[in-house]
C-alpha positions in Angstrom: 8.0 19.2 -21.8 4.4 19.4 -20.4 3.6 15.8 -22.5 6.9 13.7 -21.1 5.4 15.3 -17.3 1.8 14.1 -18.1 2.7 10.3 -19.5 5.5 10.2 -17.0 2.4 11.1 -14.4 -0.2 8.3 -16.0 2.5 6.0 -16.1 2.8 5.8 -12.6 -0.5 6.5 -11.2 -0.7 3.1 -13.5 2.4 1.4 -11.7 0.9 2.6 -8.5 -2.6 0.7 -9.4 -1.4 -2.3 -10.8 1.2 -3.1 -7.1 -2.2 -2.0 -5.2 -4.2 -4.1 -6.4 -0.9 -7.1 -6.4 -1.4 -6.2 -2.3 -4.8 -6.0 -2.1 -5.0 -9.8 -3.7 -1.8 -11.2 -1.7 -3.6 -9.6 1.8 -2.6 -10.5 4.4 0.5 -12.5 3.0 2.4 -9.7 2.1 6.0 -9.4 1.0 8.2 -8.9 3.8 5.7 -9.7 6.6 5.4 -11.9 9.5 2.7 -13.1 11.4 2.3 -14.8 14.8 0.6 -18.2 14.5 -2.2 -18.4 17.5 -3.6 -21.4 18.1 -7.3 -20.4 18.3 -10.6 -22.1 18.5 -14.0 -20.9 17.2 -14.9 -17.7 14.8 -11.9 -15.3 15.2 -12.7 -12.0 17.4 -12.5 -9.3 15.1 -11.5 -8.3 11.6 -8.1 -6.4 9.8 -7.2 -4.1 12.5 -4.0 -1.4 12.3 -1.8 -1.4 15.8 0.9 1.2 15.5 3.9 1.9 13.4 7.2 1.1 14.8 10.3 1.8 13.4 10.0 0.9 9.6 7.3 -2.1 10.7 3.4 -2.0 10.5 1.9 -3.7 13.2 -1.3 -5.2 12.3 -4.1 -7.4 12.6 -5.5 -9.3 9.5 -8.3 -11.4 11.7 -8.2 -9.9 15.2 -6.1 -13.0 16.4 -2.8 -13.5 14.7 0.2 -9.8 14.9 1.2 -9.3 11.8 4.4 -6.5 10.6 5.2 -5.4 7.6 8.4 -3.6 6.2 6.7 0.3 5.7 7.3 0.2 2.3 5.1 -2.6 1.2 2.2 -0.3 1.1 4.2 3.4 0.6 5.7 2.2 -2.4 2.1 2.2 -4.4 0.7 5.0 -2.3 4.1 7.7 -2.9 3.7 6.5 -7.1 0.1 8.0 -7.1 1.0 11.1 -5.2 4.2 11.6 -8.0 1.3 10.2 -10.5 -1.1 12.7 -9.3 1.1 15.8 -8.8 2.8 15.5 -12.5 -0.7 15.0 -14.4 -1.8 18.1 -11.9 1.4 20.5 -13.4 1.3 18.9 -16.8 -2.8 20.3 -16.6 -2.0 23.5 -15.1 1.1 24.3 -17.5 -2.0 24.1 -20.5 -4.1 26.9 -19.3 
């Protein structure tokens, strides 16, 4: 039982790495996001900045201009795999000692 736990554990913390790093390239196009289009001129103001978390949306700012949202799950999808990743290779390990 302990070696189904542990591949079932790699296998996602894999999963979880490859749709990381599919978000970290599509940034800050993401699926299921929308962003205001500001007209501005000259060097943006700032960089990627977090606002808040309403609802089920993200609220951010990928150049300090434009409001972006995204659906919650865009980025908890990847981040809950590693944790289920992370907490079956941790059992699998323990259970051998």
């Amino acid at each position: 039982m302990s070696g189904l736990t542990f591949q079932t554990g790699i296998t996602a913390l894999l999963l979880a790495t490859a749709t990381l790093l599919v978000v970290g390239a599509l940034f800050p196009a993401l699926p299921l996001t929308a962003c205001t289009e500001v007209g501005y001129a000259g060097a943006a103001p700032g960089g990627p900045a977090l606002y808040a978390l309403e609802g089920t949306e993200l609220v951010y700012t990928s150049d300090g201009v434009n409001e972006c949202s995204t659906h919650v799950a865009v980025p908890g999808v990847p981040v809950a795999l590693s944790l289920l990743g992370a907490v079956l290779v941790g059992v699998s390990l323990f259970r051998r000692e």
